[in-house]
C-alpha positions as CSV (number, residue, x, y, z in Angstrom):
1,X,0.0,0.0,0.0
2,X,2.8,2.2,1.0
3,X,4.0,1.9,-2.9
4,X,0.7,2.8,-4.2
5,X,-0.1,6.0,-2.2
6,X,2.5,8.4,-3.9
7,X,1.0,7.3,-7.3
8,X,-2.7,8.1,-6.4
9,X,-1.0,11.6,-4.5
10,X,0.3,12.6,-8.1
11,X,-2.6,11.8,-9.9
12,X,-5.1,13.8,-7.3
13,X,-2.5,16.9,-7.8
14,X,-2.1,16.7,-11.8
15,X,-6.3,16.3,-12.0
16,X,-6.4,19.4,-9.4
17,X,-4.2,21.2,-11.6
18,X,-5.9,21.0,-14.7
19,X,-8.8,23.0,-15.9
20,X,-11.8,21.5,-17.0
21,X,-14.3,23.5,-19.2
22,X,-17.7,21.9,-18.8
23,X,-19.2,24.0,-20.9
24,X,-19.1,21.7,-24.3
25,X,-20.6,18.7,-25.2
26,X,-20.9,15.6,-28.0
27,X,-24.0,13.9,-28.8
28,X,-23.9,11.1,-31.4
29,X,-26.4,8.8,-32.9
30,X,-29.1,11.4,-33.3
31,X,-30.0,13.3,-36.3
32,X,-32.9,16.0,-37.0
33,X,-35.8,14.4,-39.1
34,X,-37.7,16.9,-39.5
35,X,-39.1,20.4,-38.6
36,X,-42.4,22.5,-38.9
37,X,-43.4,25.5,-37.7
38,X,-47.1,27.1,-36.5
39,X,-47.8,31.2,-36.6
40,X,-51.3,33.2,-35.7
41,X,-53.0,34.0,-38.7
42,X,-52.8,37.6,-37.5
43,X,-50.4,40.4,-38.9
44,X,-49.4,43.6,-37.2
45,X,-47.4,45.8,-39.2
46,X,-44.9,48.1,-37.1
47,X,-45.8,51.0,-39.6
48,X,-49.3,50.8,-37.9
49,X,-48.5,50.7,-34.4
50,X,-49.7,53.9,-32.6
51,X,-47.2,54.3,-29.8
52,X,-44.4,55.5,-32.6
53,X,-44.8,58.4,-35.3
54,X,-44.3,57.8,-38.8
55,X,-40.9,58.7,-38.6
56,X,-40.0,56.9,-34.9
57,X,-41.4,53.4,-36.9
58,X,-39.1,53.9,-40.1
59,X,-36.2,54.0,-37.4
60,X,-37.5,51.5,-36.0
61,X,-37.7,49.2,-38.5
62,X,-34.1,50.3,-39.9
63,X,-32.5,49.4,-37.2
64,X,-33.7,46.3,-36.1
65,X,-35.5,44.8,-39.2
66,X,-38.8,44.2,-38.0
67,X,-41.4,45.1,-40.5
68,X,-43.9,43.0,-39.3
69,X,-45.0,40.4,-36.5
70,X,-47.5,37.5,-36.0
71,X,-49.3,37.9,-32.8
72,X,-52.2,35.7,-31.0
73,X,-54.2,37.5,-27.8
74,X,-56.1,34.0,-27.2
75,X,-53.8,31.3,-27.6
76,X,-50.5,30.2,-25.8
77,X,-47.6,28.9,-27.3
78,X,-48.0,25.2,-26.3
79,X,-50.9,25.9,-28.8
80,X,-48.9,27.2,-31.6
81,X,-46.4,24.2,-30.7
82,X,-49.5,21.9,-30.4
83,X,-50.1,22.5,-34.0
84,X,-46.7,22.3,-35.1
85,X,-46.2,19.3,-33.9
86,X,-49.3,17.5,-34.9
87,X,-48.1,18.3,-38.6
88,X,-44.1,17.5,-38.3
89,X,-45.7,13.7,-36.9
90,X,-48.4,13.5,-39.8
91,X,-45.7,14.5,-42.5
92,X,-43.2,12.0,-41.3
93,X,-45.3,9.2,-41.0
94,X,-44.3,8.7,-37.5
95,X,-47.2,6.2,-35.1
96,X,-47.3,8.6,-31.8
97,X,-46.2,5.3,-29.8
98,X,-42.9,5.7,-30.9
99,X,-42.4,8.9,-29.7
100,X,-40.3,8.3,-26.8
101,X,-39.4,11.9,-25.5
102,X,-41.3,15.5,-25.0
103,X,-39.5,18.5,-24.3
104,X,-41.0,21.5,-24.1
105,X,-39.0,25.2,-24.4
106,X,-41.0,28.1,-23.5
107,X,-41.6,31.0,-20.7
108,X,-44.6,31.5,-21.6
109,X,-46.2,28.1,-19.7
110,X,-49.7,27.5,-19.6
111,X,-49.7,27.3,-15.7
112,X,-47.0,28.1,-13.0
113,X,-47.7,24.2,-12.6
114,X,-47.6,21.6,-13.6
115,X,-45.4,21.7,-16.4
116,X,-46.4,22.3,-19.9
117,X,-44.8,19.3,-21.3
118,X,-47.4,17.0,-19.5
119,X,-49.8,18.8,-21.3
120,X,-48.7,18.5,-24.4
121,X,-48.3,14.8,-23.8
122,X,-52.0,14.1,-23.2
123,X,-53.0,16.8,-25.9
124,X,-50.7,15.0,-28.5
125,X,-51.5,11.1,-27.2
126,X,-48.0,10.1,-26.7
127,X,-47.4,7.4,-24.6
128,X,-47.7,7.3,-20.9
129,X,-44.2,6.3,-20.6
130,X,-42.9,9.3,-22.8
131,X,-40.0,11.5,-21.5
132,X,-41.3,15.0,-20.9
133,X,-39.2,17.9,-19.5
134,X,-40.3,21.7,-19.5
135,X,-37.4,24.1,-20.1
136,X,-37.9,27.6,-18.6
137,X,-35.1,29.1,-21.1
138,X,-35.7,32.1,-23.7
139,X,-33.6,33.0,-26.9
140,X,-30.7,30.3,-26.0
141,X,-33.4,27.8,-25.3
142,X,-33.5,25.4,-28.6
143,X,-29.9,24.8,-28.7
144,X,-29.9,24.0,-24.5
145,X,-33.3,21.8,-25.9
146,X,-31.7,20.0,-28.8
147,X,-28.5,19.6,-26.3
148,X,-31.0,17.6,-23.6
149,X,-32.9,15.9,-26.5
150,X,-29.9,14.5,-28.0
151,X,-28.6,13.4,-25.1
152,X,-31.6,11.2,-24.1
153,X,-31.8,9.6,-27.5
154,X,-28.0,8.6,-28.2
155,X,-27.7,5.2,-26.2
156,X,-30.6,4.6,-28.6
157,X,-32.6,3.0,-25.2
158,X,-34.9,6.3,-26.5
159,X,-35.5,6.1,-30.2
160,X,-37.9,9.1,-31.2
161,X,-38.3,12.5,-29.8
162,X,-39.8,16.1,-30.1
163,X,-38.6,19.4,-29.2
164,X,-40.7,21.9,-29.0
165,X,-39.6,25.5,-28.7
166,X,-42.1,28.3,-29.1
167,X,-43.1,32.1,-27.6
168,X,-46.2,34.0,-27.2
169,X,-45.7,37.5,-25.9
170,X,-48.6,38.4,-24.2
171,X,-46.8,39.9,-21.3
172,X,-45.4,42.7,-23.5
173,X,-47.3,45.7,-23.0
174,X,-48.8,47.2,-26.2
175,X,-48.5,50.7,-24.6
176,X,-44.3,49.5,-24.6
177,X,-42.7,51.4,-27.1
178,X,-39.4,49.3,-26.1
179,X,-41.1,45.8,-26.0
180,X,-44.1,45.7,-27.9
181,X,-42.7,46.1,-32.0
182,X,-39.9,43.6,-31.2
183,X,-41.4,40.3,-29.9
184,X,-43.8,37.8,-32.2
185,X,-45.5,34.5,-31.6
186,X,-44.5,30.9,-33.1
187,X,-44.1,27.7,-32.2
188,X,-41.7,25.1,-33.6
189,X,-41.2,21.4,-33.3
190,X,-38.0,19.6,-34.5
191,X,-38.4,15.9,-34.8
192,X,-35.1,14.1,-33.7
193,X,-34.2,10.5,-33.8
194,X,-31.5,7.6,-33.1
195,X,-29.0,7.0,-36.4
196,X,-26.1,5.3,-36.0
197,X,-24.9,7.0,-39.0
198,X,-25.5,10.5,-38.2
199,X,-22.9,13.0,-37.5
200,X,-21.9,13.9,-34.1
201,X,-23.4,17.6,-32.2
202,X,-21.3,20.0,-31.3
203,X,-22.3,21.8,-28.5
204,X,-21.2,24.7,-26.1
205,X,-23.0,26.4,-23.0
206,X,-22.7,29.7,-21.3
207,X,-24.3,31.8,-18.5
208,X,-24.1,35.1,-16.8
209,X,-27.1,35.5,-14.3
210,X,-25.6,39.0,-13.2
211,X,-27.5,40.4,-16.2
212,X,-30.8,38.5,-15.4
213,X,-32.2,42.0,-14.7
214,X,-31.8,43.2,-18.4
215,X,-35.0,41.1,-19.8
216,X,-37.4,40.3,-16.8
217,X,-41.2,39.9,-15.9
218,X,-40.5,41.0,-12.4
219,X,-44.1,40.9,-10.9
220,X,-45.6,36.9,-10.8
221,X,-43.1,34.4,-9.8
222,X,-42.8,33.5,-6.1
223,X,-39.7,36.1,-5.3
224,X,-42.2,39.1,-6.1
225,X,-46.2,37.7,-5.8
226,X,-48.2,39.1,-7.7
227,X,-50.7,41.5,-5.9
228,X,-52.6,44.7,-6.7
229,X,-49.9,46.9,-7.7
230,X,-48.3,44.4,-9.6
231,X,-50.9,45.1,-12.7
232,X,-50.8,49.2,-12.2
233,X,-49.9,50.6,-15.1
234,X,-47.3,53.1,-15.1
235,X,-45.6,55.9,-17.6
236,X,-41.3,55.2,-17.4
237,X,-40.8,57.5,-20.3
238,X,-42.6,58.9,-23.1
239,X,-43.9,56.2,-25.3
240,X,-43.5,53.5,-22.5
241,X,-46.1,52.6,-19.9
242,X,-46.6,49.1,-18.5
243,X,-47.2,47.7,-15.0
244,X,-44.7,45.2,-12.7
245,X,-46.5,42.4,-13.9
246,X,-45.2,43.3,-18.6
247,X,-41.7,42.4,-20.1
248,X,-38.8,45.2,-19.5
249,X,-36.1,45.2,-21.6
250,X,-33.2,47.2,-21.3
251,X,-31.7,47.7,-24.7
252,X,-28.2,48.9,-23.8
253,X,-27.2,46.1,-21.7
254,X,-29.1,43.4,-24.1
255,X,-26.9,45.1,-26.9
256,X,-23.5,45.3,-25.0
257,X,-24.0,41.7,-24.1
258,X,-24.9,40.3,-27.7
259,X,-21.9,42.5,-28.9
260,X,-19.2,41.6,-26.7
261,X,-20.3,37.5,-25.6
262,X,-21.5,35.9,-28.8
263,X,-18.4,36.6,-30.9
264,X,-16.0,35.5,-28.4
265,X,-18.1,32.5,-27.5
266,X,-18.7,31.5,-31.2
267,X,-14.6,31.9,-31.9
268,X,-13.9,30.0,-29.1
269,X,-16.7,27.0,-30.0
270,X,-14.8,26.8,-33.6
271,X,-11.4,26.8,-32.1
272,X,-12.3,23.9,-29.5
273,X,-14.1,21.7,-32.2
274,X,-11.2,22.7,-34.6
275,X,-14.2,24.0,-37.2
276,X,-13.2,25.8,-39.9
277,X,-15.2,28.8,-40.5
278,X,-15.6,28.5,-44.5
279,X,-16.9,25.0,-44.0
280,X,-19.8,26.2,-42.4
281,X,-22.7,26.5,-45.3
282,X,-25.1,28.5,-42.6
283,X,-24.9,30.3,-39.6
284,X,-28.5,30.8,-38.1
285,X,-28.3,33.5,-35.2
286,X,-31.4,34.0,-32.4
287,X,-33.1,36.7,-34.4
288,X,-32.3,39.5,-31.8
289,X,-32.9,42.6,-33.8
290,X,-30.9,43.8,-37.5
291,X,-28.1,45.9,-36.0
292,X,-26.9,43.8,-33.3
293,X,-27.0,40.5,-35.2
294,X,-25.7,42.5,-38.4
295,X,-22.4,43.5,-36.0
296,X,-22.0,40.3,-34.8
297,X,-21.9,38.9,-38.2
298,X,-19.3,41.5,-39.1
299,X,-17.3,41.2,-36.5
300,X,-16.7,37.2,-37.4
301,X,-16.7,37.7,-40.8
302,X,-19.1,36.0,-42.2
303,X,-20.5,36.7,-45.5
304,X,-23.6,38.1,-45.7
305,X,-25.1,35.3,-48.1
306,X,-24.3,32.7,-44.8
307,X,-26.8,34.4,-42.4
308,X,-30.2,34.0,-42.8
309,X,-33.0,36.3,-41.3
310,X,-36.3,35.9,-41.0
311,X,-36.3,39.5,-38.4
312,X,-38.8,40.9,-41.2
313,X,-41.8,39.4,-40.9
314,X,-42.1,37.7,-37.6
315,X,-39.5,39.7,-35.4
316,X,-38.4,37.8,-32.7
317,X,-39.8,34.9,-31.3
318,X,-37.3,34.0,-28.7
319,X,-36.5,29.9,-28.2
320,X,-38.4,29.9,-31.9
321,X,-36.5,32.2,-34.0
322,X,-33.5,29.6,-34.9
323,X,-36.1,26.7,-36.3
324,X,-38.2,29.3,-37.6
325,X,-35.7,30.7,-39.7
326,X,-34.3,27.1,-41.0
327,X,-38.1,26.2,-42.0
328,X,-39.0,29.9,-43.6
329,X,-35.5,31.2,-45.5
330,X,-33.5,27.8,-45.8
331,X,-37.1,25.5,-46.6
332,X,-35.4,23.9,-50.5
333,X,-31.8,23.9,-49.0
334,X,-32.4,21.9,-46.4
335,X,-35.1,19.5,-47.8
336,X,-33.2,18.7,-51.0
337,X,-29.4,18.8,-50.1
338,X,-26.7,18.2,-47.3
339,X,-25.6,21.7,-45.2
340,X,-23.7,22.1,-42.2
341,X,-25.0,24.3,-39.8
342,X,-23.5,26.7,-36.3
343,X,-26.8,27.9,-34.7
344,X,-26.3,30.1,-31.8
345,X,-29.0,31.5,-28.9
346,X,-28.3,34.4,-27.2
347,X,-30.3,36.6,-24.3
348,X,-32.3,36.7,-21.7
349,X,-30.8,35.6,-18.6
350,X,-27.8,36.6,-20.2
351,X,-27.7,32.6,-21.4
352,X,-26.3,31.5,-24.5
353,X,-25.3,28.2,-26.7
354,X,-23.9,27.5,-30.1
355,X,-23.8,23.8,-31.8
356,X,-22.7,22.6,-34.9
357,X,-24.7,20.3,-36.7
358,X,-26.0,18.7,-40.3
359,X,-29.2,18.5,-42.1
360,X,-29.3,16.2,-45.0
361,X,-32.4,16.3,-46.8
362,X,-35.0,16.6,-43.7
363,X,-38.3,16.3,-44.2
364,X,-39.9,20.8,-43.4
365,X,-43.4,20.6,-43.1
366,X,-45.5,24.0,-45.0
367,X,-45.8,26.8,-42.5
368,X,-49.0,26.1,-39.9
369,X,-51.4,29.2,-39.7
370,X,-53.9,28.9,-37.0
């Protein structure tokens, strides 16, 4: 024994020494079958809204993109998600029994509890013994989702799965000048399922919860319950009244974050995985707004041809807006060929996460109007 202790001493001291990153992670077996998408039939057009002049809108709309947004006042997005999923299962052919694993990507649950994801299983007649999972995470959310989703499926013990990512933003305040033009409504649902022969995901995680301030309800969980005052509506600024109880969103901080993280954090993901930039067909960002995705782009120089937007007529739909823009600007690419792919969330809770990943030929179901 006396022998053996000095060994097990160095090896304690070299594993203390080293630093670990924890951050990335390799899924294999799984591959993305499909995708579909579900939007309210309903348009609003920023050059209509009343809370901006003529001129405040055309600014508005210069700078981050947003011409137009689809918005629901009566349904939620496990509804929108509902739908698109129903369609993604009809168009693949898929028998609901297979369907091993839920997950469902949202704030905006149907209930405080129980989760949404139980829900969704009864709505859609999965299985009793289907995996669900709600995951309370906003513009990062469908790469965390497809990170979780993945990992359940590639032992292959889980052979089928759904993610489902979608947003309705009923809590913005249409009298929210800063809010209320920005944010639409979709839900998404990306089929996954076990291949032995599909190529590995790439991922990488991040956090900073000091900026968790920066994009918060802060009326209606249990640190602040809601009470009278928490639905008093109140002016903070010309062209921006809302109560405790609506989205805030402070701009700056959202923009100095996007600015200085996601560039770093996408250089580093390349540099671990040993990715070279030109071999990437597509880079699909969270559709934040024009300008800030627009300077990230520039700053990684990517050319402009490689980044898809889909900003202009459904503004941004937080944990939907990376799907969404696969299924509504990249729909023949994606169907009929072989791309590679770095998608990468990015906001509130000042959370982010890239991956790297293929589609070859997957099955994108027409868009769902409901």
């Amino acid at each position: 024994m006396t022998s053996v202790r000095p060994t097990l001493l160095k090896i304690c001291i070299t594993l203390c020494n080293q630093t670990y990153s924890m951050a990335f992670l390799e899924t294999k077996n799984v591959k993305i079958a499909g995708l579909s998408a579900c939007v309210p039939k309903d348009i609003e057009e920023n050059r209509e809204y009343t809370n901006l002049t003529p001129d405040e809108a055309e600014k508005l709309i210069a700078s981050t993109g947003i011409e137009r947004r689809r918005r629901t006042h009566n349904l939620c997005a496990s509804d929108l998600c509902y739908e698109a999923a129903e369609k993604i299962i009809r168009d693949l052919g898929w028998k609901k029994d297979s369907i091993d694993a839920l997950i469902f990507v949202t704030q905006s649950h149907d209930y405080i509890f129980p989760a949404t994801s139980c829900i969704l299983q009864d709505r859609l007649g999965l299985s009793e013994e289907c995996y669900t999972l709600d995951i309370a995470l906003g513009c990062s959310g469908w790469v965390y989702g497809l990170s979780v989703i993945s990992s359940l499926l590639s032992t292959g013990n889980m052979k089928r799965g759904l993610l489902l990512s979608g947003e309705v933003s009923h809590l913005c305040s249409p009298q929210d000048k800063s809010t209320y033009p920005l944010f639409g409504d979709a839900g998404t649902a990306t089929a996954v399922e076990f291949d032995e022969n599909a190529k590995d995901f790439c991922f990488h995680h991040g956090t900073d919860g000091s900026g968790y301030k920066a994009i918060i309800v802060e009326d209606g969980g249990c640190r602040n319950i809601p009470n009278p005052k928490s639905f008093e509506m109140k002016e903070i600024e010309p062209g921006i009244i809302r109560s405790r109880f609506n989205t805030v969103l402070d701009g700056m901080d959202v923009f100095s974050f996007g600015i200085s993280t996601v560039p770093k954090v996408i250089n580093k993901f390349l540099e671990h995985y040993t990715i070279n930039k030109d071999s990437i067909d597509y880079f699909v960002f969270h559709q934040a707004n024009l300008f800030l995705n627009e300077k990230i782009r520039k700053k990684l120089s990517i050319p402009e041809e490689r980044v898809p937007y889909s900003l202009k007529n459904f503004g941004n739909t937080s944990s939907a807006t990376i799907p969404l823009t696969l299924i509504t600007e990249l729909r023949n690419e994606i169907e009929h060929e072989t791309h590679s792919f770095v998608g990468c969330g990015f906001g509130v809770g000042f959370s982010w996460a890239t991956v790297a990943f293929e589609l070859d030929h997957v099955v994108v179901s027409d868009l769902v109007e409901i």
